[in-house]
ROMAR-440903 format. One line per 10 residues: number of its first residue (from 1); for each residue x, y, z of N, C-alpha, C. Coordinates in steps of 0.05 Angstrom, whole numbers. Each point is the difference from the previous one (the first is absolute). Layout:
<kezas>
NUM> X:Y:Z:X:Y:Z:X:Y:Z | ...
</kezas>
This chain:
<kezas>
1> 155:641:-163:-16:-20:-15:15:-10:-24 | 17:17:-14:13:-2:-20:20:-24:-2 | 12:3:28:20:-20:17:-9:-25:10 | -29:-2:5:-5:-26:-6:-6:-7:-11 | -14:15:-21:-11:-18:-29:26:-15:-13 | 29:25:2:24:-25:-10:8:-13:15 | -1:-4:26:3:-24:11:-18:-17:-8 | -25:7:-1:-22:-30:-8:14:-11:-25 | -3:15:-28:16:-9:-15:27:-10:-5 | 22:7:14:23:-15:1:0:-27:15
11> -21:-7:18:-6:-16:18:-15:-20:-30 | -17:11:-11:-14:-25:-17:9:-7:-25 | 31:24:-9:19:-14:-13:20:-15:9 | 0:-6:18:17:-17:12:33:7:14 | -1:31:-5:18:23:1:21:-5:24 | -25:0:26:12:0:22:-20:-26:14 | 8:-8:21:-19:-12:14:3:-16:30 | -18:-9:15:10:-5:31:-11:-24:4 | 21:-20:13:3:-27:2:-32:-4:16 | -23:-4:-2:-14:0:14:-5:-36:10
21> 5:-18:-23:5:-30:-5:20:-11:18 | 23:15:-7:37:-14:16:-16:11:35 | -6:15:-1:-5:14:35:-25:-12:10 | -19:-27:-14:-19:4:11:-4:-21:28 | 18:-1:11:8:-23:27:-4:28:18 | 2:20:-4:-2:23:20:-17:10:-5 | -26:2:-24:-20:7:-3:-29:-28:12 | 6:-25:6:-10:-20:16:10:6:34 | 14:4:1:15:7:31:-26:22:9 | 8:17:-21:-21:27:14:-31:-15:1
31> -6:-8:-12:-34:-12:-11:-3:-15:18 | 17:-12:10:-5:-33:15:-5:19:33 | 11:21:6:5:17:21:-27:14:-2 | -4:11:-16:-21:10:6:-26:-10:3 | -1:-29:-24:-24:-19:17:-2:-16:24 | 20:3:3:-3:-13:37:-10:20:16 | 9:27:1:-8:16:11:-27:10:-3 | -11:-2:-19:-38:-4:-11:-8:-28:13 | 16:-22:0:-13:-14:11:-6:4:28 | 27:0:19:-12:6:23:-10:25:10
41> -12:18:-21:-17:19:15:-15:-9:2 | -16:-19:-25:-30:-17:-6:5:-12:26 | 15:-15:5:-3:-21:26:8:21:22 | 7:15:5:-1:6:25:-27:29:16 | 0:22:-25:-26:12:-5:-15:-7:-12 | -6:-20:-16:-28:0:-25:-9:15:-12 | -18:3:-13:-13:20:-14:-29:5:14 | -1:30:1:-22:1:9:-21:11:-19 | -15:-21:-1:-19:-12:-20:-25:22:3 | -9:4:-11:-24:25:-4:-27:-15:14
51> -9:12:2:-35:-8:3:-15:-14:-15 | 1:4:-31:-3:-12:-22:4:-28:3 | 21:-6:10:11:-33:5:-7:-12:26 | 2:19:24:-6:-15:22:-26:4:9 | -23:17:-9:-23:5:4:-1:18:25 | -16:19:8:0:21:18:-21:20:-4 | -2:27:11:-13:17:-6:21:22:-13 | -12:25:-17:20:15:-7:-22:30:5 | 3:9:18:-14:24:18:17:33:-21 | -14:24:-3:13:24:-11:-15:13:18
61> 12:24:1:-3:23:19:6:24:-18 | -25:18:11:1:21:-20:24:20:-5 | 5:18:-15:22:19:-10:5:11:21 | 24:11:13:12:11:25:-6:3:17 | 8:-26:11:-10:-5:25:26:14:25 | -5:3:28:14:9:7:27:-19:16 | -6:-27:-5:10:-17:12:24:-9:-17 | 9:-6:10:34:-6:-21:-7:-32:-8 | 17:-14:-9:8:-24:-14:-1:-21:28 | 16:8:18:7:-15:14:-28:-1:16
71> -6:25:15:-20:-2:14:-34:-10:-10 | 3:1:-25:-25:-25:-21:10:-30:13 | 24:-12:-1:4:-23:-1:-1:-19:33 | 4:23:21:-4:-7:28:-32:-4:-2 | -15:30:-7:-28:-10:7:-10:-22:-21 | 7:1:-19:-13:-29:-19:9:-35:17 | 34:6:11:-7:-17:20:-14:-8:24 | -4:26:16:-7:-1:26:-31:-18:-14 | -8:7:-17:-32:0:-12:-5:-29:-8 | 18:-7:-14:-3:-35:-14:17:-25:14
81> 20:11:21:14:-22:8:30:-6:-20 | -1:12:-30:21:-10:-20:19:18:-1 | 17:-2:-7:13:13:-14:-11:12:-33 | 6:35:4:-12:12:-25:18:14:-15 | -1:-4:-33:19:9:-9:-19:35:-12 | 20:15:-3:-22:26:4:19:21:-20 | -12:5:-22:17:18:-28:-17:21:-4 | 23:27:6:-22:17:-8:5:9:-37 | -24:7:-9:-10:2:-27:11:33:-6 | 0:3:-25:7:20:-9:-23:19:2
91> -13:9:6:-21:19:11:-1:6:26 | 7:-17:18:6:8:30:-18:-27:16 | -17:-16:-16:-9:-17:15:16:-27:10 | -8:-24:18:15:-18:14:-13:-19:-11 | 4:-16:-14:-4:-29:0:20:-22:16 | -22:-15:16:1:-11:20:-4:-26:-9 | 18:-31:7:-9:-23:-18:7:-24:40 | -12:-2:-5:-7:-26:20:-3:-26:-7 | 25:-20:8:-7:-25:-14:-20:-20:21 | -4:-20:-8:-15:-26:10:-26:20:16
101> -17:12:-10:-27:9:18:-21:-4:-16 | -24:-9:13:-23:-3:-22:-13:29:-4 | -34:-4:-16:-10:29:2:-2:15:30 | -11:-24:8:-15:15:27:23:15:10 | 24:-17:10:15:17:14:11:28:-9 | -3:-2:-31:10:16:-17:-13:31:11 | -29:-8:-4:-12:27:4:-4:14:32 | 14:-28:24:6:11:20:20:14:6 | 18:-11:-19:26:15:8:1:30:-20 | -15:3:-17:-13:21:-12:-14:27:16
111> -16:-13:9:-5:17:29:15:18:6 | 14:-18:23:26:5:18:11:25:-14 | 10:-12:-19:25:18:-19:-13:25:-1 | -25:-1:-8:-8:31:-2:-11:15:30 | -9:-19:18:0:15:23:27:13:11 | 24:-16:0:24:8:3:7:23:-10 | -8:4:-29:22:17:-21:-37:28:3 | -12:3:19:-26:22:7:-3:-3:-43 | -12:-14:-8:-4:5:-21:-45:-20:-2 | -6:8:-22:-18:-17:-4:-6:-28:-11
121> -14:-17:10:5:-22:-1:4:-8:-27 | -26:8:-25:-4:3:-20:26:8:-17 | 14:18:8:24:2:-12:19:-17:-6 | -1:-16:16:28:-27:3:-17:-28:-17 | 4:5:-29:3:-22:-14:8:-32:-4 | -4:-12:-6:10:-30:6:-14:-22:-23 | 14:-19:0:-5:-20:-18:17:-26:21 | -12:-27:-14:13:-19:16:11:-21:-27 | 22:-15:8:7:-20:-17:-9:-26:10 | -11:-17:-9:2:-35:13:31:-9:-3
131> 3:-17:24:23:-11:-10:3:-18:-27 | -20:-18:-5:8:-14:-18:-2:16:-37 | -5:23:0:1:15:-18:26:11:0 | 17:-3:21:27:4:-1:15:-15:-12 | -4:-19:8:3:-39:-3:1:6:-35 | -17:3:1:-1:-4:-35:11:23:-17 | 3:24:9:21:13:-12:23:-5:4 | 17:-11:17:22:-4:-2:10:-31:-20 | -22:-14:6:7:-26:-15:-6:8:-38 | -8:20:2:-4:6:-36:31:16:2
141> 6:13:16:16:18:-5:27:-26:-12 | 3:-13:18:30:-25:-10:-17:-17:-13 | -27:0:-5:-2:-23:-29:11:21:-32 | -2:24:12:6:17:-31:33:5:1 | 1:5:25:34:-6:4:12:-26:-23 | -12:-16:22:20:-27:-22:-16:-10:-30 | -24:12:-7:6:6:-29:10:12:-16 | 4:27:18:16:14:-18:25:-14:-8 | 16:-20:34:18:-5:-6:1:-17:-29 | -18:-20:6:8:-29:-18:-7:19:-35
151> -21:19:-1:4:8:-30:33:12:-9 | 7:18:21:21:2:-11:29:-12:-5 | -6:-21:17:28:-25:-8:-18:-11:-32 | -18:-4:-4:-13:-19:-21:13:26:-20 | -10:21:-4:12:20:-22:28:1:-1 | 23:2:19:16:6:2:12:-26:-12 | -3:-18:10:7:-27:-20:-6:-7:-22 | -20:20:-9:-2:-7:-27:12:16:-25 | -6:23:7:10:30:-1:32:-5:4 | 10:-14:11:36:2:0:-3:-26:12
161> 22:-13:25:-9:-27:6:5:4:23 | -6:-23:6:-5:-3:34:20:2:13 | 27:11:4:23:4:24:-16:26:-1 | 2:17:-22:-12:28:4:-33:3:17 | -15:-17:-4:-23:-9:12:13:3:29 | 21:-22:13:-3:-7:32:21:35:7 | 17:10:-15:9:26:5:-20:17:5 | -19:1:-15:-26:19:-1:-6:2:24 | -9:-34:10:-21:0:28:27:1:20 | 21:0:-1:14:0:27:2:38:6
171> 3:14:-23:-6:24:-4:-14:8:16 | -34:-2:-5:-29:3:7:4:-8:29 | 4:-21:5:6:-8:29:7:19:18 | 23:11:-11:18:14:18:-13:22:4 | -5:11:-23:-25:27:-2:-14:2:23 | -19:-25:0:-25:-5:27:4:1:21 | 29:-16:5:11:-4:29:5:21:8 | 23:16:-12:10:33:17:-25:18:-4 | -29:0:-14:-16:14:1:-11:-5:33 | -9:-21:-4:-16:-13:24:14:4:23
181> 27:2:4:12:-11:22:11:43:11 | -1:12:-25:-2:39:11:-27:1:10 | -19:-11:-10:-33:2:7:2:-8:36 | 10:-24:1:5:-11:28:9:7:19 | 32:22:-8:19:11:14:-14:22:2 | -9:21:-21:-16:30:10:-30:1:15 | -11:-37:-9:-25:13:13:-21:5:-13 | -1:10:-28:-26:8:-6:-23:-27:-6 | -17:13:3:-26:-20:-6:7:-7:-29 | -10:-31:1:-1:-17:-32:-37:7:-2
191> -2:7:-25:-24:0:-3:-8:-13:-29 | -19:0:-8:-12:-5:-30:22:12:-23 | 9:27:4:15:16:-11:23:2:1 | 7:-11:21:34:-12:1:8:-32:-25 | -34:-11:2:8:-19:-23:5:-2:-22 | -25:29:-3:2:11:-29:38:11:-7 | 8:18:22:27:6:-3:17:-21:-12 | 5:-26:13:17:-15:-4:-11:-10:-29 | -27:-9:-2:14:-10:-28:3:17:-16 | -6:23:2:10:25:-22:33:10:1
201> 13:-10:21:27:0:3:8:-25:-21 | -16:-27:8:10:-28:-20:7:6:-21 | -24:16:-11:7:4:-39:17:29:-3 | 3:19:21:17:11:-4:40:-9:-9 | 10:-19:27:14:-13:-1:4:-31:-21 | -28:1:-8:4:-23:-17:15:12:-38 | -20:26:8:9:11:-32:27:13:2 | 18:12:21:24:4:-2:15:-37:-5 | -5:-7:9:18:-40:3:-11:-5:-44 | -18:2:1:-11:-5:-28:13:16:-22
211> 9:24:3:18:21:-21:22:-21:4 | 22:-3:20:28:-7:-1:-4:-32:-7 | -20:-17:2:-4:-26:-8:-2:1:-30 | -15:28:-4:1:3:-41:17:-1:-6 | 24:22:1:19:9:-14:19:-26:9 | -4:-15:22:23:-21:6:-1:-28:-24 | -27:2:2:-18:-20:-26:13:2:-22 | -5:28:-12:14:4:-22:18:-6:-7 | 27:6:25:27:3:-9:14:-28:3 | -18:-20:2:14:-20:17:-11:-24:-21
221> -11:8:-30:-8:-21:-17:15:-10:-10 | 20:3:-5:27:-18:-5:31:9:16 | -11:-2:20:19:3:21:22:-19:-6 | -1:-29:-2:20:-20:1:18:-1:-24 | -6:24:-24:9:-9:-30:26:19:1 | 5:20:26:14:11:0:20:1:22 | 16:19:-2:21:-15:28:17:19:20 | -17:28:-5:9:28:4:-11:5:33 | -24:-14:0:-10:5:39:-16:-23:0 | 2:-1:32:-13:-23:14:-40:12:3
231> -13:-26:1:-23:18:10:-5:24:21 | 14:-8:22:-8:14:25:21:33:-21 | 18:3:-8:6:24:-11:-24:9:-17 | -20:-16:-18:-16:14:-21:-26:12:23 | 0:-22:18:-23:10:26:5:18:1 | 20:13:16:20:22:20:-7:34:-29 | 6:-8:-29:-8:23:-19:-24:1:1 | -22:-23:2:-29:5:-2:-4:22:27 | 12:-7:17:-12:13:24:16:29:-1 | 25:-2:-16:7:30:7:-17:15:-35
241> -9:-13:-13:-11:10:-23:-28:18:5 | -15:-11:17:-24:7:13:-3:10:31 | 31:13:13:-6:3:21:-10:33:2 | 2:11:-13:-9:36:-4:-35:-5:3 | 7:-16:-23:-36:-3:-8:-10:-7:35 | 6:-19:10:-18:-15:24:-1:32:17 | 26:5:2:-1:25:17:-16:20:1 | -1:10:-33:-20:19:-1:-36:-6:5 | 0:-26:-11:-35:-7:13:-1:-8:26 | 22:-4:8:0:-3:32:-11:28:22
251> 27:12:-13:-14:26:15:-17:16:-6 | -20:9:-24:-18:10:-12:-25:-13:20 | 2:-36:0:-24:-8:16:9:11:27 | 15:-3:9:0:14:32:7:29:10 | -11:5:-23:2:36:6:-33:10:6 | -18:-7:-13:-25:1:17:-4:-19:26 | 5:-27:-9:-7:-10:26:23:12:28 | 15:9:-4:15:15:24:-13:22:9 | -18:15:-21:-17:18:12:-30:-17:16 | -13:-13:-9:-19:-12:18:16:-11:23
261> 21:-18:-1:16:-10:34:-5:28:14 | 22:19:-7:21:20:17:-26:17:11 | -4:21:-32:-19:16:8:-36:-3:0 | -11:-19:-18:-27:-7:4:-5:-13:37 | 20:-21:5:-4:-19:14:11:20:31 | 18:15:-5:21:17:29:-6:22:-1 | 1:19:-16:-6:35:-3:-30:0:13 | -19:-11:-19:-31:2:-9:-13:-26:28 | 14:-18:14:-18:-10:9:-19:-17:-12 | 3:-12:-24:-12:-18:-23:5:-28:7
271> -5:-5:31:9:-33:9:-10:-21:-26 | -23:4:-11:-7:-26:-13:20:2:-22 | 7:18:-5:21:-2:-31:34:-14:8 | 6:3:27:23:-24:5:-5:-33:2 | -27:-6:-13:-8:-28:-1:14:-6:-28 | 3:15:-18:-3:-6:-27:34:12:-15 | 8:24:22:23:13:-16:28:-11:18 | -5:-12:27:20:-12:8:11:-25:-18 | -22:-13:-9:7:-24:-20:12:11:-24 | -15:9:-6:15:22:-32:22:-4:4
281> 15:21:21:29:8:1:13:-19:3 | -9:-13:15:25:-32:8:2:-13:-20 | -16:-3:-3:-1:-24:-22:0:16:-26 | 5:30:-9:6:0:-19:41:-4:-4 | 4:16:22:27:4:5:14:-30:2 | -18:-15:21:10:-41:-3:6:-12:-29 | -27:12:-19:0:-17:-27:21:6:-11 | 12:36:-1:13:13:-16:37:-26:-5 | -3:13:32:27:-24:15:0:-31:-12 | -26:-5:9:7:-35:-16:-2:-6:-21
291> -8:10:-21:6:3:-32:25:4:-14 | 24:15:25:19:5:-12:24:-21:23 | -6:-1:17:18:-11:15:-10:-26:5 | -24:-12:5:-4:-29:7:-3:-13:-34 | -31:10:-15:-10:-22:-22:28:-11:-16 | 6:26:-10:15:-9:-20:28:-15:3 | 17:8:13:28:-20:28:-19:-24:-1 | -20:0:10:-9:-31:8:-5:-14:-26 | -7:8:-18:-1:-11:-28:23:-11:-5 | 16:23:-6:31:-13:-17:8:-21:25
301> -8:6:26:18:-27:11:-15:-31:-8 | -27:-4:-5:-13:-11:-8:8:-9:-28 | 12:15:-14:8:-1:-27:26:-14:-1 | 18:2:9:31:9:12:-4:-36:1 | -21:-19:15:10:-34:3:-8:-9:-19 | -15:7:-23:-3:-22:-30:27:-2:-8 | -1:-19:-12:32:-6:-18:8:13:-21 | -28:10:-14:18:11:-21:15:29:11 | -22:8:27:16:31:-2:26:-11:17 | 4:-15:17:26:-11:11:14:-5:-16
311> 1:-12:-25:15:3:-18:5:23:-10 | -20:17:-10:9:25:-6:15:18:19 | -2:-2:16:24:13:26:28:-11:-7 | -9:-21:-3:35:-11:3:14:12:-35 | -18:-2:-13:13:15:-37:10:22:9 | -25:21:7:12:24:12:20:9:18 | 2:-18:22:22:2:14:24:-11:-14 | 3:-13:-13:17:-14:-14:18:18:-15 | -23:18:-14:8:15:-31:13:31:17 | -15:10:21:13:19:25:19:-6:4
321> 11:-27:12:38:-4:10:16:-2:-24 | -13:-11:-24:22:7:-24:-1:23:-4 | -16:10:-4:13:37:-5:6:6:19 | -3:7:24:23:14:21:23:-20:-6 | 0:-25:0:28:-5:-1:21:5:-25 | -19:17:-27:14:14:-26:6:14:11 | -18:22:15:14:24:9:20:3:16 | 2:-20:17:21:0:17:34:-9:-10 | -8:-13:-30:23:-15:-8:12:28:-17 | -30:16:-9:16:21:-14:15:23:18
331> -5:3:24:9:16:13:33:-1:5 | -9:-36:16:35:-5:-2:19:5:-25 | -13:-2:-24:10:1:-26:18:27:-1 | -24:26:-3:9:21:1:-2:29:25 | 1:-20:25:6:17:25:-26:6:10 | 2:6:23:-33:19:4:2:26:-2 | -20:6:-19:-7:30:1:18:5:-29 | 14:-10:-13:11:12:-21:-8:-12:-25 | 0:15:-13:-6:-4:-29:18:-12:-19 | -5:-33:-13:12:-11:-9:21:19:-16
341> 32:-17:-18:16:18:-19:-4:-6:-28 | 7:7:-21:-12:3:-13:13:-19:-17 | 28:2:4:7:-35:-8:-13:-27:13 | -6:-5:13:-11:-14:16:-21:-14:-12 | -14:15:-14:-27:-5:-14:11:-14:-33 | 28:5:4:10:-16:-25:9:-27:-6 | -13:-15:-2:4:-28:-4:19:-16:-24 | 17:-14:3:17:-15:-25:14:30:-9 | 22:-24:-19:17:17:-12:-18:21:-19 | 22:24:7:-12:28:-19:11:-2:-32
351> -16:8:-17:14:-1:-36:9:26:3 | 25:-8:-8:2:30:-15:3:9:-31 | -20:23:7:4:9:-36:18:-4:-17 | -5:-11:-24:17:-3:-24:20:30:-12 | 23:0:-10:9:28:-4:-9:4:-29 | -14:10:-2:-10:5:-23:17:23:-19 | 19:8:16:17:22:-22:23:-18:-1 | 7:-22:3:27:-9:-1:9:-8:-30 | 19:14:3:24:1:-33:-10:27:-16 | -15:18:17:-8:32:-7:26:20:-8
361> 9:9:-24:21:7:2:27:-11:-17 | -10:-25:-6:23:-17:-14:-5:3:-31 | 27:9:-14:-6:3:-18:-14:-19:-25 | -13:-4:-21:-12:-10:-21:20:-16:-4 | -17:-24:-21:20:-6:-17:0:-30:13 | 22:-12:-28:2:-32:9:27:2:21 | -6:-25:17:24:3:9:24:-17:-12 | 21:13:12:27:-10:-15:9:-20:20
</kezas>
């Protein structure tokens, strides 16, 4: 711990640090790769949308039953005609979710299920969704979506300015996409609580992007008056100044939610808690990543085409080839690797001392 507290600190004195700015053509390479690959899981699996959204029945079956997972989901089909998605609960019971069925069928295929599973009818629970109550949760779900979005470009532009604003949301973007598109590729149900996940990932990833947008803020108020680094270098210290910090709230948040995924959701049998902790993790681990490798790169390149900082590149580069080219003139001067002589350092003719004892010795007197 000791060892990285002084790394954090040598890192936010500016001690040491890692090109994250010069490298970030291979930090887009990776990003751009992995959203295609979210995209076509969306397009080629979809998401499979909960009950909540597509309307259905959602049937439970009492605590240990003797029938396994799989064998719930044949008789829930043989019984409704659908396909049934079927999670067992952390107590030993099956929840059973059937999309597109009204009540009636609901409570026929209710029946069934318990004549099948020798249980009582009364036992096997149920509730139904309308579709259009689906309808309308999902359309609140992306009306709060893209408010969230549009408030936070409006703050972020005001609060710092708007390149950092469209960095923010290309950020956020990316966040959603590789969330949505592991949701697509593994399978799990999107539910009410998968929504809640993601935007609790947004402001997660928004307040890591918002630390390195501060300290970039800061350091960059009279960026042009000086002639020592280019922006994308003052970027490149903001991000290695604050990269301990992102780390440590990074993994602190996903050290519980790795216990609801792994062991609430896999050990315990806690299906409904992978609605909410699958999003967690992705999208905490996505935000962590695009805060340090997409927002801020995308800024300074954003920054990098005004004129004055184009100008300022060119001072700095400028004032860089005159000094290597001092150093290089001094080398030829005095060799490589050796240490100038000591005459050498002596310029123009040398005085030499006056004799101050001269005619020491001669006797008195006038001369003759």
């Amino acid at each position: 711990m000791s060892k990285l507290g002084n790394l954090g600190a040598r890192l936010h004195r500016g001690e040491i640090s890692y090109d994250f700015v010069g490298k970030r053509k291979i930090w887009y390479g990776i990003s751009i790769l992995i959203t295609i690959t979210a995209i076509v899981g969306l397009a080629v699996r979809g998401l499979n949308m909960g009950i909540e959204f597509q309307g259905g029945a959602v049937l439970t079956t009492p605590a240990h039953i003797s029938a396994s997972v799989a064998q719930v989901e044949e008789y829930a089909k043989e019984a409704s005609g659908h396909d049934a998605v079927v999670q067992k609960l952390g107590n030993g019971a099956m929840r059973v979710q059937i999309a597109s069925i009204d009540t009636d069928q609901a409570n026929k295929v209710s029946a069934k299920l318990a004549q099948d599973l020798n249980i009582p009818e009364k036992d096997v629970t149920g509730e139904s969704v309308g579709p259009s109550w689906g309808e309308q949760i999902a359309t609140k779900s992306w009306q709060g979506l893209a408010i969230f979005m549009v408030l936070v470009a409006i703050y972020l532009a005001i609060a710092f300015e708007w390149r950092m604003a469209v960095a923010a949301l290309v950020a956020l973007i990316h966040d959603i996409t590789i969330t949505t598109g592991i949701y697509a590729l593994v399978g799990f149900e999107v539910t009410p609580g998968t929504v809640i996940g993601l935007l609790t990932i947004l402001g997660y990833s928004l307040y890591d992007t918002v630390v390195v947008f501060d300290s970039l803020k800061e350091q960059t108020k009279d960026v042009t008056k000086q002639t020592r680094f280019t922006y994308s270098d003052i970027a490149n210290q903001s991000i290695n100044g604050t990269l301990v910090r992102s780390i440590n709230t990074t993994v602190v948040a996903l050290l519980p939610v790795a216990g609801l995924l792994f062991i609430g959701g896999g050990f315990l049998g806690a299906g409904t808690l992978n609605d909410i902790s699958l999003s967690l993790f992705v999208g905490l681990a996505a935000g962590a990543y695009s805060s340090i490798f997409i927002a801020t790169p995308l800024v300074a390149d954003l920054k990098e085409r005004e004129p004055a900082m184009k100008a300022l590149r060119k001072r700095v580069m400028a004032k860089r080839a005159q000094a290597a080219a001092g150093e290089d003139a001094l080398t030829v001067r005095t060799g490589e690797g050796d240490e100038p002589e000591e005459a050498a350092a002596v310029v123009g003719p040398r005085n030499q001392p006056a004799a101050r004892n001269r005619g020491r010795g001669r006797p008195s007197g006038k001369r003759r």
